[in-house]
C-alpha positions as CSV (number, residue, x, y, z in Angstrom):
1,X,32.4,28.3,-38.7
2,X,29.0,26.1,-37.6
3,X,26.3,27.2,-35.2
4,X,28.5,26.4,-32.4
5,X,32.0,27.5,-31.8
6,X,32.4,26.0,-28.4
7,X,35.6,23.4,-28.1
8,X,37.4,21.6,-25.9
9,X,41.0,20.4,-26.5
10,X,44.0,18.4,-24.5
11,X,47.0,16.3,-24.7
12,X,47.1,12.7,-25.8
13,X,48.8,11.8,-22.8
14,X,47.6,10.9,-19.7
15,X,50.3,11.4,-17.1
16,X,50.6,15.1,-18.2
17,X,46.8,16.5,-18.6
18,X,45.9,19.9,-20.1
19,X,42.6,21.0,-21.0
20,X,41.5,24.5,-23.0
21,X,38.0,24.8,-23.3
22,X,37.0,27.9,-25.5
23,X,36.2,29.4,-28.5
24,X,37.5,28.7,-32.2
25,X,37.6,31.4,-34.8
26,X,38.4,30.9,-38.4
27,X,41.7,32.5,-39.1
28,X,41.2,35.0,-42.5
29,X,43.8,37.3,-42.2
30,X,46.7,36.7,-44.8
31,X,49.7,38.2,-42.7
32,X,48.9,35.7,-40.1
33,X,48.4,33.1,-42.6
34,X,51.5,34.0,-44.1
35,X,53.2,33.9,-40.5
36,X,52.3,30.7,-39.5
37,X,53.3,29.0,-43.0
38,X,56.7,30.5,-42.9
39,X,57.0,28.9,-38.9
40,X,55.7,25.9,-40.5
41,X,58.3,25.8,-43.2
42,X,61.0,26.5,-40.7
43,X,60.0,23.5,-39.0
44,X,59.3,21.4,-41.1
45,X,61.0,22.0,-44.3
46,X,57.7,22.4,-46.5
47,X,54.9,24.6,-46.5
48,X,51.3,23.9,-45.1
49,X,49.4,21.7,-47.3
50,X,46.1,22.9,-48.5
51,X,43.0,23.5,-49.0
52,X,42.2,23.9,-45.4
53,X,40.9,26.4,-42.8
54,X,43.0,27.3,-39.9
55,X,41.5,28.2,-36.5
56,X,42.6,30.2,-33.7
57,X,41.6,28.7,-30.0
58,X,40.4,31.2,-27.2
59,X,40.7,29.8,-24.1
60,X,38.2,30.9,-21.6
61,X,39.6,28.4,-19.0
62,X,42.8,26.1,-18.9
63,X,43.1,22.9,-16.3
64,X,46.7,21.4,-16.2
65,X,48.1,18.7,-13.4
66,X,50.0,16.0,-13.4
67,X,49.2,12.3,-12.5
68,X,52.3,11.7,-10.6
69,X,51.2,14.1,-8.1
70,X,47.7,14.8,-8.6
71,X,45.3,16.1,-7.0
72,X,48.3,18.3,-5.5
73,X,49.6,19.5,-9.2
74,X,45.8,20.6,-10.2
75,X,45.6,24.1,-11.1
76,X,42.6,25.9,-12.7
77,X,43.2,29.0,-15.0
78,X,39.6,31.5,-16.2
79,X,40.1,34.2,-18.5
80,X,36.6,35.2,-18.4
């Protein structure tokens, strides 16, 4: 992981917005890893291609609407 785990991510789209803003932590524990490559498999027929890392997202704070109705759909989420 670099100096700075902070991270923001959201959807493509624009019509239907959410944002997590967090922390990322580099996924090491094999059961987990083993876990997500068998839901991966089910999925999608073949297992995760590697090498690679796999992170996990904490989300400190979540903001979700949609466009159609904004600003009455905005809703603001902190797990601090």
């Amino acid at each position: 992981m670099g100096a700075n785990p902070q991270i923001s991510a959201h959807l493509e789209s624009g019509d239907e917005v959410v944002i997590l803003e967090g922390e990322v932590d580099e996924v090491k524990d094999t059961s987990v890893l083993k876990l997500l490559d068998q839901a991966y498999k089910a999925k999608y027929g073949m297992a995760m291609q590697g090498p690679g890392c796999i992170y996990k997202l904490i989300a400190r704070k979540i903001f979700a609407w949609s466009e159609q109705d904004f600003p009455t759909s905005a809703t603001r989420w902190n797990f601090m």
